[in-house]
ZAMI-781968 format. One line per 5 residues: number of its first residue (from 1); their letters; for each residue x, y, z of N, C-alpha, C, O. Coordinates in Angstrom, 2 decimals, padded with zeros to 5 digits. Layout:
N
NUM> A> X:Y:Z:X:Y:Z:X:Y:Z:X:Y:Z; ...
//
This chain:
153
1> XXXXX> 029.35:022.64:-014.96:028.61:021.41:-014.74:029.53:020.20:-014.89:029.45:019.25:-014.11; 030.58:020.24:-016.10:031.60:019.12:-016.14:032.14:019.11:-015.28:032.19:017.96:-014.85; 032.82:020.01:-014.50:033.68:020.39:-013.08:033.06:019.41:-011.99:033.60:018.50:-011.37; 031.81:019.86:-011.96:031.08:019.19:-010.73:030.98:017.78:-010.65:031.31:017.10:-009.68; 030.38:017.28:-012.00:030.47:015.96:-012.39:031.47:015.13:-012.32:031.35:013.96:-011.95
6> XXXXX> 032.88:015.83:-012.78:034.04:015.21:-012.59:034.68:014.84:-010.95:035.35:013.86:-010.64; 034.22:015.97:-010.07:034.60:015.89:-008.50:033.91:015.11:-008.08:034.51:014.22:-007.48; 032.50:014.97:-008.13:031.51:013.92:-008.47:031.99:012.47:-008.13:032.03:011.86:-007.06; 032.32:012.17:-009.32:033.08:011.06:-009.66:034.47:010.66:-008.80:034.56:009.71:-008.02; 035.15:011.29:-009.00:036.32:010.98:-008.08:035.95:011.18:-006.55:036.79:010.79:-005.74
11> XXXXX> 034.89:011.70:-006.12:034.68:011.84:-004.88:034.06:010.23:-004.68:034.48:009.62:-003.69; 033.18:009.61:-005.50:032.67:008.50:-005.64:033.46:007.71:-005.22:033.55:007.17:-004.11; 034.44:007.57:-006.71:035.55:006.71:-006.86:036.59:006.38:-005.67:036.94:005.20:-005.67; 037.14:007.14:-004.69:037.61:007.26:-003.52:036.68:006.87:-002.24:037.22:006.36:-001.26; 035.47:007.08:-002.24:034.40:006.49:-001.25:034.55:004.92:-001.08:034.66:004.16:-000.12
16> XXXXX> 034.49:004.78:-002.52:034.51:003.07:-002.88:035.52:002.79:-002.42:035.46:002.14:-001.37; 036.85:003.13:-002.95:037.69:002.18:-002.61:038.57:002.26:-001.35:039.40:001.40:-001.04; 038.21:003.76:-000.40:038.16:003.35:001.02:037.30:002.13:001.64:037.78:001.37:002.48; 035.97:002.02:001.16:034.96:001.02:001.52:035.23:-000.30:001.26:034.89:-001.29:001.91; 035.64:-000.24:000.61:036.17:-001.56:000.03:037.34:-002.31:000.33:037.51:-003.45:-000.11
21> XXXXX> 038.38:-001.55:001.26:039.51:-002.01:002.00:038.56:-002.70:003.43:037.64:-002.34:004.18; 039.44:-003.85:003.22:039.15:-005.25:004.72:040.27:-005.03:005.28:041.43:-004.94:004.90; 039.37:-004.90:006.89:040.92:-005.11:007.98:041.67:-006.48:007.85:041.15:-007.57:007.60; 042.81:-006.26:008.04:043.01:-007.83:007.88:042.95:-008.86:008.90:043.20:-008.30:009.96; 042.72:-010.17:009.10:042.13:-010.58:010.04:043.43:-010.85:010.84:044.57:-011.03:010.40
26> XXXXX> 042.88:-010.84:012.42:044.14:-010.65:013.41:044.88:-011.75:013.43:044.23:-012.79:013.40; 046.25:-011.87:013.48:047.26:-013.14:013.35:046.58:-014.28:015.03:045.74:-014.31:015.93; 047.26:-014.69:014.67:046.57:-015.86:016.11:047.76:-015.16:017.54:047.45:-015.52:018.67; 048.71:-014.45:017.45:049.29:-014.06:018.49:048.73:-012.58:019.15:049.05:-012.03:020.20; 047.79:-012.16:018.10:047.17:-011.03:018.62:045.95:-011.42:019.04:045.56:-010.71:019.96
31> XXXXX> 045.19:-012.30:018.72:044.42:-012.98:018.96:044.57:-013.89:020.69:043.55:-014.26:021.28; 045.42:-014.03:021.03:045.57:-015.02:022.49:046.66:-013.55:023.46:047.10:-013.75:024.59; 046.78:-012.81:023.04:047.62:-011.64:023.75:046.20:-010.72:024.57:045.44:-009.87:024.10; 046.26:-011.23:025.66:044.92:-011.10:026.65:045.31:-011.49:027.71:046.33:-012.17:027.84; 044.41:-011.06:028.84:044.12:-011.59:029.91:042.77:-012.67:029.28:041.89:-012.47:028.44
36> XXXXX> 043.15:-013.97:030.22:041.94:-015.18:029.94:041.44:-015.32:031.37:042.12:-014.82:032.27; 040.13:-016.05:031.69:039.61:-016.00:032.52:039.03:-017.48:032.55:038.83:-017.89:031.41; 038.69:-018.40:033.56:038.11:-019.93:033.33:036.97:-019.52:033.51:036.47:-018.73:034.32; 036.41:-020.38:032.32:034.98:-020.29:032.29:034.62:-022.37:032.63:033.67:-022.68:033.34; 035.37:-023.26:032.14:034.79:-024.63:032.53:036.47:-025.35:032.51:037.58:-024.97:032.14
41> XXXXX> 035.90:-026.49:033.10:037.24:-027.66:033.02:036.71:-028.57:032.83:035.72:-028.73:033.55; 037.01:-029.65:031.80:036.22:-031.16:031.88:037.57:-031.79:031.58:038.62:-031.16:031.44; 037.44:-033.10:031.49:038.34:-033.90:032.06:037.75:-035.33:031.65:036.54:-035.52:031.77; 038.59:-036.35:031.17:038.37:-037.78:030.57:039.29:-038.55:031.46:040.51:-038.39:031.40; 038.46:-039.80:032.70:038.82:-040.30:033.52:038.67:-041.71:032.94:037.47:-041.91:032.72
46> XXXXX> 039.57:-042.99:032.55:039.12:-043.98:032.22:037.34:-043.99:031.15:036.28:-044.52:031.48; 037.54:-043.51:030.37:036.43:-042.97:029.38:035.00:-041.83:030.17:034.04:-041.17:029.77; 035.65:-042.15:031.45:034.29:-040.73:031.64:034.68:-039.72:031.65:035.76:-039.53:032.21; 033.84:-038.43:030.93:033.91:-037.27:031.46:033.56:-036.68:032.49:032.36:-036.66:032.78; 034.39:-036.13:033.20:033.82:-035.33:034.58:034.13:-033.84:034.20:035.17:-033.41:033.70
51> XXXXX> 033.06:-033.15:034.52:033.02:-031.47:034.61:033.71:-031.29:036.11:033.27:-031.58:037.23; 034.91:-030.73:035.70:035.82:-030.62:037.32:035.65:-029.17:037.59:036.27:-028.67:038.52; 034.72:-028.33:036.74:034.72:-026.82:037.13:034.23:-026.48:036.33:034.30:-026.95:035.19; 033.37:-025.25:036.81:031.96:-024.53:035.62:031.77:-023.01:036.28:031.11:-023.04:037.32; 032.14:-021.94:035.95:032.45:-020.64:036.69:030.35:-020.42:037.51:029.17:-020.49:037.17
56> XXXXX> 030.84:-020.26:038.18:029.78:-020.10:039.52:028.61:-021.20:039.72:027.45:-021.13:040.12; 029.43:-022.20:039.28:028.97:-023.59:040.02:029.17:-024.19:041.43:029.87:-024.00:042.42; 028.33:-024.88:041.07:027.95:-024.94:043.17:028.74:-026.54:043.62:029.01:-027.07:044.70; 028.94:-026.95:042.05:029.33:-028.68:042.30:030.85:-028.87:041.91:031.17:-029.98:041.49; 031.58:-028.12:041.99:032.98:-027.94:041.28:034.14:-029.10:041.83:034.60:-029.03:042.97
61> XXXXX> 034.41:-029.79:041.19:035.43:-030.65:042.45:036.54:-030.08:042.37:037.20:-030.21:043.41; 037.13:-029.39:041.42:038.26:-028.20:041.68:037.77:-026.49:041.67:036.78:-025.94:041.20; 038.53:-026.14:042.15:038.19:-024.25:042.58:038.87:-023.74:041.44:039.99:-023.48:041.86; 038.80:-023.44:040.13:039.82:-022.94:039.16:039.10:-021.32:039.36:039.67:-020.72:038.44; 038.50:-020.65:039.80:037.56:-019.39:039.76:038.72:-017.90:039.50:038.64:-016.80:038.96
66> XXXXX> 040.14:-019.00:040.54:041.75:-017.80:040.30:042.43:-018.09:039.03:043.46:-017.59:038.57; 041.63:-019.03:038.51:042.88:-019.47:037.51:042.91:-018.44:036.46:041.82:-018.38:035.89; 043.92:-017.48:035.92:043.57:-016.82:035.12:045.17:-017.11:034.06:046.01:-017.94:034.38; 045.26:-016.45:033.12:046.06:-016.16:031.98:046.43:-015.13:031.37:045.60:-014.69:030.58; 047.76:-014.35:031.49:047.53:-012.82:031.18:048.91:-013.28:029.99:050.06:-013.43:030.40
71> XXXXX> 048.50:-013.47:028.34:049.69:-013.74:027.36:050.13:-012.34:026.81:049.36:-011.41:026.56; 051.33:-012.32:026.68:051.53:-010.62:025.82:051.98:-010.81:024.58:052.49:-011.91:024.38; 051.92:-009.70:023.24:052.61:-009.98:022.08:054.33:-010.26:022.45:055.10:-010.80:021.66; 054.64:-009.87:023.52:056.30:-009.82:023.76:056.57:-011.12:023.82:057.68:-011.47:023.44; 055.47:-012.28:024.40:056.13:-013.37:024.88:055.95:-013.51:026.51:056.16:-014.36:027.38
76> XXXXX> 055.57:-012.51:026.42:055.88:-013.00:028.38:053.87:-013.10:028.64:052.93:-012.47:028.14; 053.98:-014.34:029.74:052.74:-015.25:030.55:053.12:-014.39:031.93:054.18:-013.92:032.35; 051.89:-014.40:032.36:051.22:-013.76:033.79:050.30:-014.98:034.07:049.20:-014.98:033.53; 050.69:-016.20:035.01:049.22:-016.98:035.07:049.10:-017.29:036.98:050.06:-017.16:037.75; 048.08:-017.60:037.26:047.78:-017.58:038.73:047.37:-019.45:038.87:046.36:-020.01:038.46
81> XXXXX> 048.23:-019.87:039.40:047.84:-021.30:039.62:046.69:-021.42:040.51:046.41:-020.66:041.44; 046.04:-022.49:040.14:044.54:-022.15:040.78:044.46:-023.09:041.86:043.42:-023.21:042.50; 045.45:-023.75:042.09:045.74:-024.91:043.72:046.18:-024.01:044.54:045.69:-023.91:045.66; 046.98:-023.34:044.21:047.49:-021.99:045.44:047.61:-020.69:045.38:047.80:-019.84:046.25; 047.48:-020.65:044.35:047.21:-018.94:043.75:048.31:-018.09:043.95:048.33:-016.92:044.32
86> XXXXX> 049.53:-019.12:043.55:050.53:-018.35:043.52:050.55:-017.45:042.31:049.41:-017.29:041.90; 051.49:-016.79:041.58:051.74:-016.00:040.83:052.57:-016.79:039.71:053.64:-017.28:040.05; 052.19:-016.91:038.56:053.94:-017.78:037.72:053.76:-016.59:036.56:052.76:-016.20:035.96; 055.13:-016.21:036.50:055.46:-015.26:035.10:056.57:-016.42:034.47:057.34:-017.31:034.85; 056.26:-015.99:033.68:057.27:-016.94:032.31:057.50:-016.21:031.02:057.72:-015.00:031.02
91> XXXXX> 057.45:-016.90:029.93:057.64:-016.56:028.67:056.87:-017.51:027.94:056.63:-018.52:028.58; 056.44:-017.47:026.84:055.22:-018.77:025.84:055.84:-018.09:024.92:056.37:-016.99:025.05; 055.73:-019.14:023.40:056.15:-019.25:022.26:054.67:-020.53:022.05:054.13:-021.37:022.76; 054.46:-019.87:020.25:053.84:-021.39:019.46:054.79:-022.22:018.94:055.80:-021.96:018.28; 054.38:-023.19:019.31:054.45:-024.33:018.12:053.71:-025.18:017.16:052.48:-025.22:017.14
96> XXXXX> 054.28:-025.68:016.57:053.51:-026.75:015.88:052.83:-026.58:014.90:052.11:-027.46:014.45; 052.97:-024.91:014.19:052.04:-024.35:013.59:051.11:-023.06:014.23:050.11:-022.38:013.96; 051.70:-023.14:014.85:050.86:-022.45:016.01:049.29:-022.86:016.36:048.25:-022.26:016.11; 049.53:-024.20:017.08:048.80:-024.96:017.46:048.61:-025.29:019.10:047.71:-025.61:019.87; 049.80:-025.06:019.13:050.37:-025.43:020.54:051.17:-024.38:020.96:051.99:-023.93:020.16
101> XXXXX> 051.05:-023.66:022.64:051.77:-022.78:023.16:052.41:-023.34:024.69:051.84:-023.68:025.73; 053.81:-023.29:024.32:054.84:-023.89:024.84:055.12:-022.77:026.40:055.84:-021.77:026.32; 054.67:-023.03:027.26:054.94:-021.89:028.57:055.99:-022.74:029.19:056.04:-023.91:029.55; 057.15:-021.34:029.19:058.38:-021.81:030.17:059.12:-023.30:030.04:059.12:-024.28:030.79; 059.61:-023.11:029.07:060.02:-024.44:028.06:059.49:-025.53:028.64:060.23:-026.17:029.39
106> XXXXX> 058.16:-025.96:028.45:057.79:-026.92:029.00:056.69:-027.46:029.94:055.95:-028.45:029.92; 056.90:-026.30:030.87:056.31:-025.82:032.36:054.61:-026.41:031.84:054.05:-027.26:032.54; 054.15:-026.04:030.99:052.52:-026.34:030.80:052.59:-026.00:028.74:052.95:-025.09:028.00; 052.12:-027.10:028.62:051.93:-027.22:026.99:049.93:-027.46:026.95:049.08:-028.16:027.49; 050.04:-026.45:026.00:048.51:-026.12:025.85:048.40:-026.62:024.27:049.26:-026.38:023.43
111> XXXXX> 047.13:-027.40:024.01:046.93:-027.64:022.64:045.91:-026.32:022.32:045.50:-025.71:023.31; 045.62:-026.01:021.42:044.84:-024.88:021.27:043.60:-026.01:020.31:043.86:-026.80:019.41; 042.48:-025.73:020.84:041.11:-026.22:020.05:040.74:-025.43:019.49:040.60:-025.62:018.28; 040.32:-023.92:020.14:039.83:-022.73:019.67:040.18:-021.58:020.28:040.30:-021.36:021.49; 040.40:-020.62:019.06:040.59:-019.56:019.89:040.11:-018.34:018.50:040.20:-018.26:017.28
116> XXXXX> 039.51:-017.46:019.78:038.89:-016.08:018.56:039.29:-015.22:019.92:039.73:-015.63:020.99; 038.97:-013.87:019.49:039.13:-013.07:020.16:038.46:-012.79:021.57:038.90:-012.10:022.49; 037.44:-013.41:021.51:036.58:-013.82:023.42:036.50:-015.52:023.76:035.85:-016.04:024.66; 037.38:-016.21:022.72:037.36:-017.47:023.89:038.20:-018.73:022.70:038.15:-019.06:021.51; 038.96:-019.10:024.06:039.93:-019.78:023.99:039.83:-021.66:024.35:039.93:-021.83:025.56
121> XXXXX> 039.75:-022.34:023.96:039.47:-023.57:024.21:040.87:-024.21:024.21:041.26:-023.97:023.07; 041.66:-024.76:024.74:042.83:-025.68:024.81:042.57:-026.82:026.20:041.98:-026.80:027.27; 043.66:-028.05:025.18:043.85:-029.31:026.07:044.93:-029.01:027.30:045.50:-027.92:027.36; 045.13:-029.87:028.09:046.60:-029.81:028.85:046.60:-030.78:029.87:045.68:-031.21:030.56; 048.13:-031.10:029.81:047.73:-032.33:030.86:047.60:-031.71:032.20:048.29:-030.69:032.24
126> XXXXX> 047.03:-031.94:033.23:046.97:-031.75:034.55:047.46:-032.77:035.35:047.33:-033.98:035.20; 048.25:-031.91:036.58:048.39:-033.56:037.81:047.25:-032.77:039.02:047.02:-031.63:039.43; 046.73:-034.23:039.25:045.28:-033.75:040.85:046.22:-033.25:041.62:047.34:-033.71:041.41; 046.16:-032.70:042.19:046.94:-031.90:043.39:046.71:-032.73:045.05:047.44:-032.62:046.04; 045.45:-033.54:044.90:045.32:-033.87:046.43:044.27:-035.25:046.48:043.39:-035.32:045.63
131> XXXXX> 044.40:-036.23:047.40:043.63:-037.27:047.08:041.92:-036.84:047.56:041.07:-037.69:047.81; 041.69:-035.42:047.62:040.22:-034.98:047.92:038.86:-035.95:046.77:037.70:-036.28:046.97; 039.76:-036.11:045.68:038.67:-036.73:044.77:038.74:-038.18:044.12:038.16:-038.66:043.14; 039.99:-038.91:045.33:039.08:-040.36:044.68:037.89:-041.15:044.94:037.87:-042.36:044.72; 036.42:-040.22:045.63:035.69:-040.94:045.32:035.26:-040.80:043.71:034.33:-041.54:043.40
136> XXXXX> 035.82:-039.93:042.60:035.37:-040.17:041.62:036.87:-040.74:040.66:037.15:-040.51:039.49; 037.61:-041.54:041.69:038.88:-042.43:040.84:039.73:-041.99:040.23:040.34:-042.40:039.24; 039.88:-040.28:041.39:041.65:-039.43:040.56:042.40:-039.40:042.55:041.90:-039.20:043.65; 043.49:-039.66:042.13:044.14:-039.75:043.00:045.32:-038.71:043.38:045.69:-038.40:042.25; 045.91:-038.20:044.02:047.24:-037.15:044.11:047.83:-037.92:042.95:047.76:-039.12:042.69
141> XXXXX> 048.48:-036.81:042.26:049.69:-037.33:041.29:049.18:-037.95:039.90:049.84:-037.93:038.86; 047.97:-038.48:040.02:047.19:-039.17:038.55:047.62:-038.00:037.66:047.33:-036.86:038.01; 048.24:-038.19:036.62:047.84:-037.01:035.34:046.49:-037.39:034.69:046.02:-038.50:034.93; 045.99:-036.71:034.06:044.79:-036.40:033.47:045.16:-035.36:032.14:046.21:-034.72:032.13; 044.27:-035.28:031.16:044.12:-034.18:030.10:042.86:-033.66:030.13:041.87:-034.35:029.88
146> XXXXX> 042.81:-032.23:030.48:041.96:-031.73:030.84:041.87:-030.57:029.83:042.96:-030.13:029.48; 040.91:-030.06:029.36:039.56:-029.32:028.33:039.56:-027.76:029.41:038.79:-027.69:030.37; 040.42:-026.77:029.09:039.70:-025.57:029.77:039.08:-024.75:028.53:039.63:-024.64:027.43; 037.88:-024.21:028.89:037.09:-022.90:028.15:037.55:-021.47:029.15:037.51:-021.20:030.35; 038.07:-020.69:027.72:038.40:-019.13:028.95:037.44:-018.32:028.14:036.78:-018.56:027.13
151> XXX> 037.58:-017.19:029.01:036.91:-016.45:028.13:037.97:-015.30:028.27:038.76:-015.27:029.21; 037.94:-014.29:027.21:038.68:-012.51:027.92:037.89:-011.42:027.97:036.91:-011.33:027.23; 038.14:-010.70:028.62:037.26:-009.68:029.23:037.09:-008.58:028.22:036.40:-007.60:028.49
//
């Protein structure tokens, strides 16, 4: 009966303190090492906001629907520019704390707002690509800082 009681116990004792181990929570580079996907774009024009893209919106004044983001733990970017849908591979590093991810020394600096494991919020500056939208007062070449929401699959 002591036998039993004693296995008992240590069988207990080992239950617990498997149970009781926490994964540890994922670093922020395992965390953004994904394919991303656009889910919105907004944008601050002389104090207005304009929604320049909203995934299967009918009113979009830009097409971002290609724009995607593929980051790896190695460092290396997979992203699809969403004006021509070319292909850009690079390399990204954080900075700043890892606040900010630096693509292709320079090439596109992303502020990070949020990011968890299904969605990513960062700033960045944008240039308009074409004078299609100055009836709402962006012109070819204007930079802008523009708000994307991604999501990953």
């Amino acid at each position: 009966m002591k036998t039993i009681l004693k296995i008992s116990f240590v069988a207990v004792f080992f239950l617990l303190i498997a149970c009781s181990k926490e994964d540890p929570a994922p670093t922020k580079t395992q965390l953004i090492s994904r394919k991303w996907n656009t889910e919105s774009v907004t944008a601050v024009v002389s104090g207005l906001q304009l929604n320049a893209y909203t995934k299967g919106g009918s009113n979009n004044l830009i097409n971002f629907s290609n724009f995607t983001a593929t980051l790896s733990t190695d460092g290396s970017i997979s992203m699809v520019n969403p004006t021509n849908g070319q292909l850009i591979n690079g390399k990204w590093v954080f900075e700043q704390n890892e606040t900010v991810v630096n693509v292709s020394n320079g090439l596109f600096i992303l502020t990070i707002q949020e990011l968890t494991q299904n969605k990513m919020i960062f700033k960045m500056p944008y240039e308009i690509p074409t004078d299609d939208y100055k009836a709402f007062g962006l012109s070819k070449g204007m930079k802008i800082e523009a708000t994307f929401t991604m999501s990953s699959n």
